[in-house]
C-alpha positions as CSV (number, residue, x, y, z in Angstrom):
1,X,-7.4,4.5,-11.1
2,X,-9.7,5.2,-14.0
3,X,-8.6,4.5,-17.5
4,X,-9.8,6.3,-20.3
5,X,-8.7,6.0,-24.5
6,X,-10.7,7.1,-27.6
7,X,-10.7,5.2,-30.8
8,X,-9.3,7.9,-32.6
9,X,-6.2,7.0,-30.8
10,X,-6.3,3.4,-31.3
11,X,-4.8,2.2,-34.3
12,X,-6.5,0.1,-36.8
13,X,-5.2,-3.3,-37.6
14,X,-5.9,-5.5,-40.7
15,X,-8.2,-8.6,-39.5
16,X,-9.3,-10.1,-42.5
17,X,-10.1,-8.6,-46.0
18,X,-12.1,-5.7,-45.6
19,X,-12.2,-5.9,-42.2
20,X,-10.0,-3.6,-39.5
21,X,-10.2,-3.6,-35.6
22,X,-9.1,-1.3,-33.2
23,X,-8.0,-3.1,-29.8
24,X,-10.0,0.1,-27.4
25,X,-10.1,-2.5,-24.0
26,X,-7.3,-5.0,-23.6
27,X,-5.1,-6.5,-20.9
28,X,-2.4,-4.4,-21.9
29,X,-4.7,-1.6,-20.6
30,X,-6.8,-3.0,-17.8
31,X,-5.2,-5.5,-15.5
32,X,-7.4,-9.1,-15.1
33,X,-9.7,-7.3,-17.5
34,X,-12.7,-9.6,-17.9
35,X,-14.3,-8.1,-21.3
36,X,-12.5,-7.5,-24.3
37,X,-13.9,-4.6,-26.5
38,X,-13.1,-4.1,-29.8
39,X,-14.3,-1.6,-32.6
40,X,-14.4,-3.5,-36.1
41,X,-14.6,-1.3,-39.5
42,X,-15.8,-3.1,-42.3
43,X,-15.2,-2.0,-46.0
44,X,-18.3,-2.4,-49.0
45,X,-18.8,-6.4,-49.4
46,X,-16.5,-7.2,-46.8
47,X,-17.7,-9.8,-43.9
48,X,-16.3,-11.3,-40.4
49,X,-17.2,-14.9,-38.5
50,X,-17.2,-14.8,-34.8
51,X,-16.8,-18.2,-33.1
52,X,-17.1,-17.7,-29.4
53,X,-15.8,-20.6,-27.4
54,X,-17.7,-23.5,-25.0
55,X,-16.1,-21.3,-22.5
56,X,-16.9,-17.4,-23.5
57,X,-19.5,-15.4,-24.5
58,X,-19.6,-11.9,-27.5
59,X,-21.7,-9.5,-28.1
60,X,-21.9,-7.2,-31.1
61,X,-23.6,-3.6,-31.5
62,X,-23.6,-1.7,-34.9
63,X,-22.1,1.6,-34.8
64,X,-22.8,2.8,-38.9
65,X,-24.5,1.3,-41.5
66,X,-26.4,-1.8,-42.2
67,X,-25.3,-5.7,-42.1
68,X,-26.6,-9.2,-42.3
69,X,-26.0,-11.6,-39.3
70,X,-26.4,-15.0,-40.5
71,X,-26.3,-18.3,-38.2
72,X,-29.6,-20.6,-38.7
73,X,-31.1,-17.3,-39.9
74,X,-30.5,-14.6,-41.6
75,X,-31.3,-11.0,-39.7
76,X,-30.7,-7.5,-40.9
77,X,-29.3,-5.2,-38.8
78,X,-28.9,-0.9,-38.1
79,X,-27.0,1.1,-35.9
80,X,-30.6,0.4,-34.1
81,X,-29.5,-3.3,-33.1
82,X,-27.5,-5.7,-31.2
83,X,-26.5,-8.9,-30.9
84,X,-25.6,-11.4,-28.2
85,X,-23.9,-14.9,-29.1
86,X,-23.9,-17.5,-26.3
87,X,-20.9,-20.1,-26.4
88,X,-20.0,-22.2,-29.4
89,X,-22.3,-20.4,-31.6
90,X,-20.8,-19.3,-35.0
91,X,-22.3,-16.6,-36.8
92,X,-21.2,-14.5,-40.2
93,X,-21.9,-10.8,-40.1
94,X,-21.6,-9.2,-43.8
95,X,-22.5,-5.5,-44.9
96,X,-23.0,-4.4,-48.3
97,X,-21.5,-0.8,-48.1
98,X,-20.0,-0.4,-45.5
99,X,-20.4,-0.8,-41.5
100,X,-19.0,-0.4,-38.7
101,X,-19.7,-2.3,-34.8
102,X,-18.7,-3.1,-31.5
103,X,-17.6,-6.1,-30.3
104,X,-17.5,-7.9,-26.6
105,X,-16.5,-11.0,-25.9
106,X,-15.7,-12.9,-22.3
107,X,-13.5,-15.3,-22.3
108,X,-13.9,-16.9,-19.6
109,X,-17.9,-16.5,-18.8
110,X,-17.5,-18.9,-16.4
111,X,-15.2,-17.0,-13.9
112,X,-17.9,-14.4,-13.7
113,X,-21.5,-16.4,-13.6
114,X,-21.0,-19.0,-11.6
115,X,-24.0,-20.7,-12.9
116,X,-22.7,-20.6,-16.1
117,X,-22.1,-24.8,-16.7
118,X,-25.4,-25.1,-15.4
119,X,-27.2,-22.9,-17.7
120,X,-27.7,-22.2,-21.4
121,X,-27.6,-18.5,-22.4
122,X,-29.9,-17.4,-25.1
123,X,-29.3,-16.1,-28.8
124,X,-30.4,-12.8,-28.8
125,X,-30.9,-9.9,-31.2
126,X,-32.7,-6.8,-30.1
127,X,-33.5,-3.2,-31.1
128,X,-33.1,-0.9,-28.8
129,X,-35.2,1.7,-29.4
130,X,-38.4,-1.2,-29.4
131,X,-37.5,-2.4,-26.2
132,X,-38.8,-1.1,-22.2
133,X,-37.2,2.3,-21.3
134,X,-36.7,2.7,-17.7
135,X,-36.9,6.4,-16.5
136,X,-35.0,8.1,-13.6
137,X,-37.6,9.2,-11.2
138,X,-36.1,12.0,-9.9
139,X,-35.0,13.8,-13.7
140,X,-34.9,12.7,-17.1
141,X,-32.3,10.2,-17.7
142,X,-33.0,6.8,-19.4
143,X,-31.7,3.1,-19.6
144,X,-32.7,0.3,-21.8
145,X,-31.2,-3.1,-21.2
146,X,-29.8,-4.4,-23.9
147,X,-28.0,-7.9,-21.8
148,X,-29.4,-9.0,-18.8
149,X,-29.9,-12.4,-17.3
150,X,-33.6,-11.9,-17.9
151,X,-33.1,-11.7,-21.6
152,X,-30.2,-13.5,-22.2
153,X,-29.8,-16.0,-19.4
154,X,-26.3,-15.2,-18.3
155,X,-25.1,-13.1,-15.3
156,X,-21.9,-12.5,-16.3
157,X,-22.8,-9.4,-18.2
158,X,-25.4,-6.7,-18.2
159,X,-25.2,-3.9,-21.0
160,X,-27.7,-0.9,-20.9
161,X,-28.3,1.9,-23.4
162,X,-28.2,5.3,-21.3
163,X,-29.4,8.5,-22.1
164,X,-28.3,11.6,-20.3
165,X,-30.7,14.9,-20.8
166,X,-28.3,18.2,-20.9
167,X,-27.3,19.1,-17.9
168,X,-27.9,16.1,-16.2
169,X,-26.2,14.9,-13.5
170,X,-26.3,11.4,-10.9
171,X,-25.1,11.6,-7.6
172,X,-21.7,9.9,-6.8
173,X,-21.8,5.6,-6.0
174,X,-19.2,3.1,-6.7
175,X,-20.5,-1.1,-7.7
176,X,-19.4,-3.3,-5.1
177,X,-18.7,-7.0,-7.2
178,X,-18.5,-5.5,-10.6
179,X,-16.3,-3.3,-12.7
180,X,-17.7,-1.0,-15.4
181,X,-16.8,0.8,-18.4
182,X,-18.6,2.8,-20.6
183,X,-18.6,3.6,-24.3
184,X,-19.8,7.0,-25.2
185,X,-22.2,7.0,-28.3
186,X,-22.7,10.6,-28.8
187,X,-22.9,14.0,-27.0
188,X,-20.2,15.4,-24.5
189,X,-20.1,15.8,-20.6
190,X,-18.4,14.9,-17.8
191,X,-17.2,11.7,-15.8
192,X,-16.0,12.0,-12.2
193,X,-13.6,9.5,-10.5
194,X,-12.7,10.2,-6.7
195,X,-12.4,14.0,-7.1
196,X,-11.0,14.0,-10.8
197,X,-12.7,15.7,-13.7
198,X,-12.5,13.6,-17.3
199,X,-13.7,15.4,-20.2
200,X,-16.1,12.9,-22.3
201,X,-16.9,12.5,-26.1
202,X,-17.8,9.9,-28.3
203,X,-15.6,7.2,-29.5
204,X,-14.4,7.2,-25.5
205,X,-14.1,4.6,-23.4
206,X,-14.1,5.0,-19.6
207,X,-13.0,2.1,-17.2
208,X,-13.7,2.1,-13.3
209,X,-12.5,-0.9,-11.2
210,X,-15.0,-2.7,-8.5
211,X,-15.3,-0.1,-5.7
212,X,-14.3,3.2,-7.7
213,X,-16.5,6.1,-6.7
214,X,-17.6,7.9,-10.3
215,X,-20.5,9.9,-11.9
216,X,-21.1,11.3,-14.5
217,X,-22.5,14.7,-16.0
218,X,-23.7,15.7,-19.4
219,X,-22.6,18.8,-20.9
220,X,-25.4,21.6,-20.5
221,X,-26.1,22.2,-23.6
222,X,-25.8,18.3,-25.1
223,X,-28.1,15.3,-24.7
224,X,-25.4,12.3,-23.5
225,X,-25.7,8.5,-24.9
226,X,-23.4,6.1,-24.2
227,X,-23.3,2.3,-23.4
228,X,-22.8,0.8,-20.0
229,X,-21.2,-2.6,-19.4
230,X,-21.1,-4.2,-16.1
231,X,-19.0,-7.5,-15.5
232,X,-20.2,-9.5,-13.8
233,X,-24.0,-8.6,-14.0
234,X,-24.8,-9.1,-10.5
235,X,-23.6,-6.2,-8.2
236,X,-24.3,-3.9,-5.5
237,X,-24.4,-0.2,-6.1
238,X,-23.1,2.1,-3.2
239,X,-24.4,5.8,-3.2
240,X,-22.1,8.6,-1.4
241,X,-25.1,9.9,-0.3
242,X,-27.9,7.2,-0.1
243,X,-30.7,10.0,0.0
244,X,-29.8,10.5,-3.3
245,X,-30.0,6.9,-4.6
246,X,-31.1,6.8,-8.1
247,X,-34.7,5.4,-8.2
248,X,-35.8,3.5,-11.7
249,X,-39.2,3.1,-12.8
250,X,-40.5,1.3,-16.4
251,X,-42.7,3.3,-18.4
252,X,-44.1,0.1,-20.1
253,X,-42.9,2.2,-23.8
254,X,-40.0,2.3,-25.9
255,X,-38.2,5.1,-26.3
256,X,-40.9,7.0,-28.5
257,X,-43.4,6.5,-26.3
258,X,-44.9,3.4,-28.2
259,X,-45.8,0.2,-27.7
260,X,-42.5,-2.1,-27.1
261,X,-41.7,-5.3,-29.3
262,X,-42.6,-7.4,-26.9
263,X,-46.1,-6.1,-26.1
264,X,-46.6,-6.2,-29.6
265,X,-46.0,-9.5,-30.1
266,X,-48.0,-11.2,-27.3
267,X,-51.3,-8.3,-28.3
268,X,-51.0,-10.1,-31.7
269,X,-50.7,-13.3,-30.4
270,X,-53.9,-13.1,-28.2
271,X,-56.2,-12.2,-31.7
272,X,-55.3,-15.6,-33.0
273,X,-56.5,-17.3,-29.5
């Protein structure tokens, strides 16, 4: 059975000074949940240290504002960015007035990449709107991968940022090895589950389990953004109707049409060569 809660109904709790978090996916709402999502709010000057585990692995994405991550380095962030922290590495994030962010974090990493002792995910911190955008063939929606094992070197998450034109729709298919959720950025629609019809807006979460037939819908006159989270990374995705599969092809841009980071970087690279 789906499960869906907004962080307008979630209570805030005190975590440090300055900071508040809001519990939005738990195990007291998702049986054997794998991910643990969390909305942090924090106040002018405030700051928070995550310390994932040998054993897990977080992610961070910021909602408002502006911050400071600092590990080895020191990087500025905007609701532009993200963040992904492999195991046992400690990092401070600090905002001078005001932020606010999401936060994953696996605790076990291990029960979902198998490959995980074997491997060494990579610190990452990207900006979205720099990286490859990947374009539905058949209408207008876009992904960007934010986590994938290309980037990060971990299957046992992938993230994508996914943009929904308004009035667009995808055809019905459920993930066979993976459960998803979704966190909806901004814009309204539409998310169908076996026949049931769940209003969406932002600040929502919406859970399927492995094997749950969904889609989703944006509202016709409102352009739908939301984030994607697949655990583990590797799946299979089963359409209803396999004619109407969705087909994805990179436009080699970011999302306004320009060169992406990357491409950047190596065409600079080659004029010192």
């Amino acid at each position: 059975m789906v499960i869906k809660v907004n962080e307008k109904s979630v209570s805030a709790q005190p975590m440090n000074v300055g900071v508040a978090r809001q519990r939005l996916l738990t195990p007291e709402r998702v049986d054997n949940v794998d991910v643990r999502l969390d909305r942090l709010t924090l106040a002018a000057g405030a700051s928070t240290r995550f310390e994932p585990s040998a054993k897990s692995l977080a992610w961070l994405h910021l909602l408002t504002g502006e911050a400071k991550l600092e590990h080895k380095y020191r990087q500025r962030l905007s609701d532009t960015h993200s963040a992904f922290l492999p195991p046992g590495f400690p990092a401070t994030i600090s905002t001078h007035d005001g932020a606010s962010l999401l936060y994953a974090e696996i605790p076990d990493a291990g029960r979902l990449d198998k490959s995980f002792s074997n491997t060494t995910p990579v610190f990452t911190v990207i900006n979205w709107t720099r990286e490859p955008v990947f374009k539905a063939k058949s209408d207008g929606r876009m992904r960007v991968a934010l986590v994938s094992p290309e980037l990060c070197q971990t299957a046992a998450i992938k993230i994508q940022m996914v943009i929904y034109p308004p009035g667009t729709t995808a055809s019905s298919y459920h993930h066979e090895g993976a459960a998803s959720f979704m966190y909806i950025m901004s814009g309204r629609g539409e998310a169908w589950t076996n026949g049931q019809r769940l209003p969406i807006q932002p600040g929502d979460v919406v859970y399927f389990r492995a094997r749950e037939r969904h889609h989703l819908k944006a509202a016709d006159d409102s352009e739908l953004r939301f984030l994607v989270f697949y655990a583990p990374g590797e799946f299979k995705t089963i359409w209803a109707d396999p004619s109407k599969a969705s087909a994805w092809i990179s436009m080699n841009r970011d999302i306004s049409g320009n060169e992406t980071a990357e491409a950047e970087r190596k065409r600079r690279a080659a004029l010192w060569l």
